[in-house]
TORKOLGU-892776 format. One record per atom (N, C-alpha, C): residue in three letters; y, x, z. Coordinates in steps of 0.1 Angstrom, whole numbers, plus 5000, padded with zeros to 4 digits. Example, Ala and Ser with C-alpha at 12.3 -4.5 7.8 and 13.67 -1.06 7.14 Angstrom:
REM residues 2
ala494351325078;ala495551235078;ala496751325078;ser497851285071;ser498951375071;ser500051295079;
This chain:
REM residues 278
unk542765724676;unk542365824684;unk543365944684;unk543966004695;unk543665954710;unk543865814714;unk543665734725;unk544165654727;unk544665644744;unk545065594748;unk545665574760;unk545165734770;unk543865644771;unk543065784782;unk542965964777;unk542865954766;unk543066064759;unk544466114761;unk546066054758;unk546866104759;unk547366134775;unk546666034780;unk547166024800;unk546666194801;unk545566234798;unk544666344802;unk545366474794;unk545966454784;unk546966554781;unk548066534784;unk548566444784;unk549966474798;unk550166514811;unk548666504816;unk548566544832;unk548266704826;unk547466774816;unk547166854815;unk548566974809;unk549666934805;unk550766954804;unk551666994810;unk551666874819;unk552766874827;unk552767014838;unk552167044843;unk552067134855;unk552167294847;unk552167314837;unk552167464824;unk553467394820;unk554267304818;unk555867294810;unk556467254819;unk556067234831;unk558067154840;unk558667284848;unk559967324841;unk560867414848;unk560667544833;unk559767544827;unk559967644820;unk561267594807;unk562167684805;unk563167734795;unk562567734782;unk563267654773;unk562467624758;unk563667774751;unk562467864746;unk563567934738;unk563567944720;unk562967834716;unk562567784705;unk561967724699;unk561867654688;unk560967564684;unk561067594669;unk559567604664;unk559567674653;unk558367514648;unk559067484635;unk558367344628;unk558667404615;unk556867444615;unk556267454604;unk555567374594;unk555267264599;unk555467124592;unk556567034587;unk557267044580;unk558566944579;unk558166814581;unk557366764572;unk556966604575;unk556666584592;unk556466664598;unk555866604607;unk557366564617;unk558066584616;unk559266564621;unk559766454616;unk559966334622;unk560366214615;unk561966174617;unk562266184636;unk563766184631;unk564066294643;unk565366294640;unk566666424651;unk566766514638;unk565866604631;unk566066694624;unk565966834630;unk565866934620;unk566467074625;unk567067104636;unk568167084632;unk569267144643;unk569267034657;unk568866924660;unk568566854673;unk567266964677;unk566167024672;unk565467094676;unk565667234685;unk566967224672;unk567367434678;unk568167394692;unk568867274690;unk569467214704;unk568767254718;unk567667184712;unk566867214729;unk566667344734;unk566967484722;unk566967574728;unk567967584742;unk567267674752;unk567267694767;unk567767584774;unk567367454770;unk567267364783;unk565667344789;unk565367304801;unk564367324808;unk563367164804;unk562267184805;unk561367094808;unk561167044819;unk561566914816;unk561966844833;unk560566774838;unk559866754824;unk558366654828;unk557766594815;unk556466564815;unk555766544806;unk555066374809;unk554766334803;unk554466184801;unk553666104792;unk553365994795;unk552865884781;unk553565754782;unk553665734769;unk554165584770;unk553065524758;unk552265394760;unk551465394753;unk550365514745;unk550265544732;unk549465654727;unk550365764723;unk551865764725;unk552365884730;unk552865964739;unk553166074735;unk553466194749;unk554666214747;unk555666224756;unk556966314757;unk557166434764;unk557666454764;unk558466584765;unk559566604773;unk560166594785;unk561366524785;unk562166654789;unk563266694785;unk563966794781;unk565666734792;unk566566864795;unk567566854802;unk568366804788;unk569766754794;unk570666704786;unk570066554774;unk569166524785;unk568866354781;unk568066344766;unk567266504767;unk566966524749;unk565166484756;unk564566444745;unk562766404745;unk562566434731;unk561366554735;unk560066504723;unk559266404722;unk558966364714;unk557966254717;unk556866254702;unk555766284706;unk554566314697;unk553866204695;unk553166164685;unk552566064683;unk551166154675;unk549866164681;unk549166254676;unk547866234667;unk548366044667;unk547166004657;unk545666014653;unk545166084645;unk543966114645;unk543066234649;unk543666334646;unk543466474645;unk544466604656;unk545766524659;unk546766604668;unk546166644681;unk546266764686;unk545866864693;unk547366974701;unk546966974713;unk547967024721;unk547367154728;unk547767304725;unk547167384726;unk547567534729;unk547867584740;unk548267734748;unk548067874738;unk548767934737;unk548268064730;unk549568214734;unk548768324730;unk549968444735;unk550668374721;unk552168474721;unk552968444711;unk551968564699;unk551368674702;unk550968764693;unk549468694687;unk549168624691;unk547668534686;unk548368484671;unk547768504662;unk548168474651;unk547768294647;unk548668264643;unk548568104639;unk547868024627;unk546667954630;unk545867904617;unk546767804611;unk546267804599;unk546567704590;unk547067574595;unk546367494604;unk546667364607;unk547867344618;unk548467474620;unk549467464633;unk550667384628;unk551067314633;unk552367244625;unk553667254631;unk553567314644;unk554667274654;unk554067414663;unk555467484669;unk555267574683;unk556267594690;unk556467544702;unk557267594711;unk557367714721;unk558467784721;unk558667894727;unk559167884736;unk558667954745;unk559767934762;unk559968114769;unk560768084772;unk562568244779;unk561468314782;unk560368254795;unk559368334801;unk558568424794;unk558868404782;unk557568514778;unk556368464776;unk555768344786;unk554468344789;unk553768264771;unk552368194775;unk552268134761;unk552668024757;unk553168034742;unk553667914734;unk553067804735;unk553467674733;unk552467584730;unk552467504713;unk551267504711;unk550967494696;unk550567344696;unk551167314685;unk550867144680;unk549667194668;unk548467134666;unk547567164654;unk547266994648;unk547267014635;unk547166854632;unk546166914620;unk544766884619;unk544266884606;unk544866804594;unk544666654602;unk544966554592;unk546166524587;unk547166594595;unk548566594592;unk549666414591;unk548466334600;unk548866224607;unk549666194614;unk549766274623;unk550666264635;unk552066294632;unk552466284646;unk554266274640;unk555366314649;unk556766374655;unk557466384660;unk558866294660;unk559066294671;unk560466254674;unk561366274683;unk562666374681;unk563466414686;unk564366324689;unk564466334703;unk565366204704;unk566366254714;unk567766174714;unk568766224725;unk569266024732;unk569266104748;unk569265994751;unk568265924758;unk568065784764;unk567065734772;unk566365654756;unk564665744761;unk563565744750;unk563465584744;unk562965554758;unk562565384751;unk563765304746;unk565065314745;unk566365264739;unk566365334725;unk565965464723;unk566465564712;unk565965544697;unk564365474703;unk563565414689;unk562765304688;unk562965264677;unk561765134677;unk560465174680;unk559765274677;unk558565314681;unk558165294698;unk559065334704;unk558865324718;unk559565184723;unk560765124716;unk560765034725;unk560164864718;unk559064944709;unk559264824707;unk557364764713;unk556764844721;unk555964884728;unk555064794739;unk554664694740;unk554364584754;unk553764674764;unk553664584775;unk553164644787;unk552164744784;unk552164844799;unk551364934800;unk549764894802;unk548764864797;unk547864764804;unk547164804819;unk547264894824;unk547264954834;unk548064924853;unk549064894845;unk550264814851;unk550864654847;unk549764624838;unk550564444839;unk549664344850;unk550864274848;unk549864184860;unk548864094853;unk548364024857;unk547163894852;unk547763774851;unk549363754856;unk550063594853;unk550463654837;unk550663764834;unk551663794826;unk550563864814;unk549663914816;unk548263924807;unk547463814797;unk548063694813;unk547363554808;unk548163514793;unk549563494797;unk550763494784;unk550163584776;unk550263654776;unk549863744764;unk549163644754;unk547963614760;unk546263604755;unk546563424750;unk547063364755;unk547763284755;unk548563224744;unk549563304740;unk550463304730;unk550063334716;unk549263424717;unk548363454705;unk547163354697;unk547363354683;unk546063274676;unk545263354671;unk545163474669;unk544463564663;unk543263554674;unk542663654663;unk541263684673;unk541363814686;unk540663814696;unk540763884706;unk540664054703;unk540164054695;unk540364194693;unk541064274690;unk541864224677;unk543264214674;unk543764194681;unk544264154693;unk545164114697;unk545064204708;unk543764294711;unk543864414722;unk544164504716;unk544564544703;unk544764644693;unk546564644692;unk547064524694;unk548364454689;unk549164564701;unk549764714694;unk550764794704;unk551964704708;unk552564584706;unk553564494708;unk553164424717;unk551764374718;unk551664304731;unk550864404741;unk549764514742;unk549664584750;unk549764724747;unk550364794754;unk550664984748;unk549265054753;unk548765114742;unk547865244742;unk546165184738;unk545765074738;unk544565024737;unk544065044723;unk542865144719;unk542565174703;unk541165104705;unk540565104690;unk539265044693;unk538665124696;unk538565244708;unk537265234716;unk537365164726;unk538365124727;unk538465094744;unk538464924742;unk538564884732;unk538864734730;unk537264694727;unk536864764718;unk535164754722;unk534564794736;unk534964894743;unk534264904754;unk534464794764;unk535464734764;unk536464644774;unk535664494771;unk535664494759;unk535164314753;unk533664304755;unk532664434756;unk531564434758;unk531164374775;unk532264544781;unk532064484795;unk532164314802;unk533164324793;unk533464104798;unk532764034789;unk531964044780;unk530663974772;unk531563934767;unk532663924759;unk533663854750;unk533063884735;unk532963784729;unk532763834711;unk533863894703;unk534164004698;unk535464044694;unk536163944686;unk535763824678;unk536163724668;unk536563604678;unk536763624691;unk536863504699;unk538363484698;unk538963374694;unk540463354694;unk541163354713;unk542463414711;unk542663474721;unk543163394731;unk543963254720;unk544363134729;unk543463084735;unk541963084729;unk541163014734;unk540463054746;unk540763164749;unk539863194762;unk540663124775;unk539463044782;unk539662974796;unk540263094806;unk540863064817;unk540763124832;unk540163194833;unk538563204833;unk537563284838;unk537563424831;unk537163394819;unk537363444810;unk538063574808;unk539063504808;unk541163584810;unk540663704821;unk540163644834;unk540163764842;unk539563814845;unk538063794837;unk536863894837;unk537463984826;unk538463954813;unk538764084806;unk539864154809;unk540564114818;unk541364164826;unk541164274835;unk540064234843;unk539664354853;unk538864414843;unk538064404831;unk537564494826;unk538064574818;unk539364554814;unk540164604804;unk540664744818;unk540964734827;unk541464804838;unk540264894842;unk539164874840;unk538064914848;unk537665024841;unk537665004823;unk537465094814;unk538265164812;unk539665154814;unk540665264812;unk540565344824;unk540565284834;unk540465414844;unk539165514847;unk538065424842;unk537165524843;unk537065604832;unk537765594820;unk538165674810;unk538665814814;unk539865744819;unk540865854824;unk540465954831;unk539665924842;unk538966004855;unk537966124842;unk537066034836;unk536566104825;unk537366154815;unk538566194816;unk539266274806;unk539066234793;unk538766124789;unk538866054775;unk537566054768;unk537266014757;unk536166064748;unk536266144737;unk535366264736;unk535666354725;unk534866324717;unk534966264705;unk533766204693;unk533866354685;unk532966354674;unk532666464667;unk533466464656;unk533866344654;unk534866354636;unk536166364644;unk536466314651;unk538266404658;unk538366524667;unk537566564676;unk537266684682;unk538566714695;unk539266544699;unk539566584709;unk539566684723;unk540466724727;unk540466794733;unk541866784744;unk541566834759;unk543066834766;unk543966994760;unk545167044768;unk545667074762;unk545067254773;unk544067234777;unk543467364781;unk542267364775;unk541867264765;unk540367274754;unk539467254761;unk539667144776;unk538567084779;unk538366954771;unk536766944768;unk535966764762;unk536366654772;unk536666554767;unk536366464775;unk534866424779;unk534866284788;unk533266304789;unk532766154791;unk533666074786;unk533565924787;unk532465884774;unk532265934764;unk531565914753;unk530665874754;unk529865974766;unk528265974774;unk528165854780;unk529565724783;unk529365634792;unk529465514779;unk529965514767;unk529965454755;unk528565344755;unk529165204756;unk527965104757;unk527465024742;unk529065054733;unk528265004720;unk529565034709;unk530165154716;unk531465184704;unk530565344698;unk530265304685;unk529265404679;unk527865434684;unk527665284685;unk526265314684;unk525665144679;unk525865154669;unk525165074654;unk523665094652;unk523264964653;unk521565004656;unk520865024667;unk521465084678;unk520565124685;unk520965034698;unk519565004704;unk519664844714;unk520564884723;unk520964784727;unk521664734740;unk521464794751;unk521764814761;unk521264894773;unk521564794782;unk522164674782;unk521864554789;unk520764474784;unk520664444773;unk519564344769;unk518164434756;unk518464504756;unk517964564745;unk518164544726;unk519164444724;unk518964344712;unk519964484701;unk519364524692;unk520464604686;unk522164574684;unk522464684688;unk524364664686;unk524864664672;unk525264594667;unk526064574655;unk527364584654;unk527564614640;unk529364684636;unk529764594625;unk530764524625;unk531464464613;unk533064464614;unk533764434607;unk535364454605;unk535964324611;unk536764374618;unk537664244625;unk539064294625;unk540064184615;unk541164244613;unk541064404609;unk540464404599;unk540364534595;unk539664684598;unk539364624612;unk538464764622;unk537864764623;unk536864894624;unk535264854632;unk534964804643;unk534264644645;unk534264634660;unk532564654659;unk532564684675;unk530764724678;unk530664644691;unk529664564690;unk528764474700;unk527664434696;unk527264344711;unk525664284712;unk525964144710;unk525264124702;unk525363994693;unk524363904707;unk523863924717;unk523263884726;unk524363834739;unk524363964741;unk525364004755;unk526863904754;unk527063894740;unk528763904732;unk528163764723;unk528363674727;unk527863564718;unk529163494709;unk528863534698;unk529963444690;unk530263294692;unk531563244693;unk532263134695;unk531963014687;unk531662904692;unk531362814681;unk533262774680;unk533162754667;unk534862714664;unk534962584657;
């Protein structure tokens, strides 16, 4: 968290406040959170322009004149946030950019101190393994090339909607919301799903991200997402069984259950979502 829809909704919320504005500094107040370029690649970007803002999978760039990109990775707790330069800065600020105008800075806040930067010179997805090592957008792949995916894999399906190498930005809410929509059991191995199958999760992997997106993401209570003007998202309210353990089904009524798959919480209806005989 964020995940795909969360960050789309802060890059749209970005972009239109940083393209054309003059960076007149960047003040990193976190050291760790800066992973590579360094210092002085940062002071670099002073007075080149913000050419455009973006996602690539679960992170945002930045994309800067003279072929330079930030690129944030905001993990659990990272937050993208406007202020005057004279508003005094809390504790959790880790990162602030200043720009020529005068107008407001924009403030990185990380409680959890998760998240991460990368200064990069150069075309982004060439510059680091983080980005390029990235699979399709799921938004944009097709269904011959989805099918390979699903296909090539032995793991179980849910993992393997989780797997940033074979699709970019999908976290477990969306992989729960997505496998519910297509009655898929999260422990269903991925080679094994038939035809039908393949492209009932296909359109519903597509179906839930965009109505995500339209809904500006989900703001849960233990991360406290937010866009980068401090609006909620509002997809949470449409949430069919990611955090909500116990309480029935709203298709069948049978209570939703939570157990670990490959490590995660997954949440389904042990009805709707029938486990696989193997």
């Amino acid at each position: 968290m964020p995940e795909l829809p969360e960050v789309e909704t802060i890059a749209r919320s970005l972009a239109p406040r940083l393209k054309g504005r003059s960076v007149a500094g960047i003040d990193l107040i976190y050291g760790p959170l800066l992973r590579t370029g360094g210092r002085k690649a940062l002071q670099a970007l002073r007075g080149r322009r913000v050419l455009g803002v973006r996602r690539r999978g679960k992170m945002l760039l930045i994309e800067c004149e003279g072929a330079r990109t930030l690129v944030f990775h905001l993990k659990m707790t990272g937050q993208f946030f406007f202020a005057a330069e004279a508003t005094p800065r809390d504790k959790h600020v880790r990162l602030v950019i200043r720009f020529g105008d005068g107008r407001q800075e924009l403030r990185f806040r990380d409680v959890r101190k998760f998240g991460f930067l990368l200064c990069l010179e150069g075309e982004p997805e060439k510059a680091c393994a983080e980005l390029s090592g990235l699979g399709p957008e799921p938004l944009e792949v097709g269904l011959p090339e989805f099918r390979t995916i699903l296909k090539a894999r032995r793991g179980r399906i849910k993992s393997v909607l989780l797997d940033q190498a074979r699709l970019a930005g999908v976290g477990n809410i969306y992989a729960d919301e997505t496998l519910f929509e297509a009655r898929i059991h999260p422990e269903t191995p991925a080679s094994s799903l038939r035809a039908d199958p393949v492209e009932r999760l296909y359109r519903s992997l597509r179906k839930i991200l965009a109505a995500a997106v339209e809904a500006g993401g989900s703001t849960l209570a233990d991360a406290g997402y937010r866009d980068a003007a401090g609006n909620a998202g509002e997809f949470q309210f449409d949430h069919k069984v990611y955090g909500r353990t116990g309480e029935p089904c709203l298709v069948c009524g049978t209570l939703v259950k939570m157990k670990r798959v490959g490590g995660r919480s997954s949440h389904f209806c042990p009805q709707c979502q029938r486990r696989p005989r193997l």
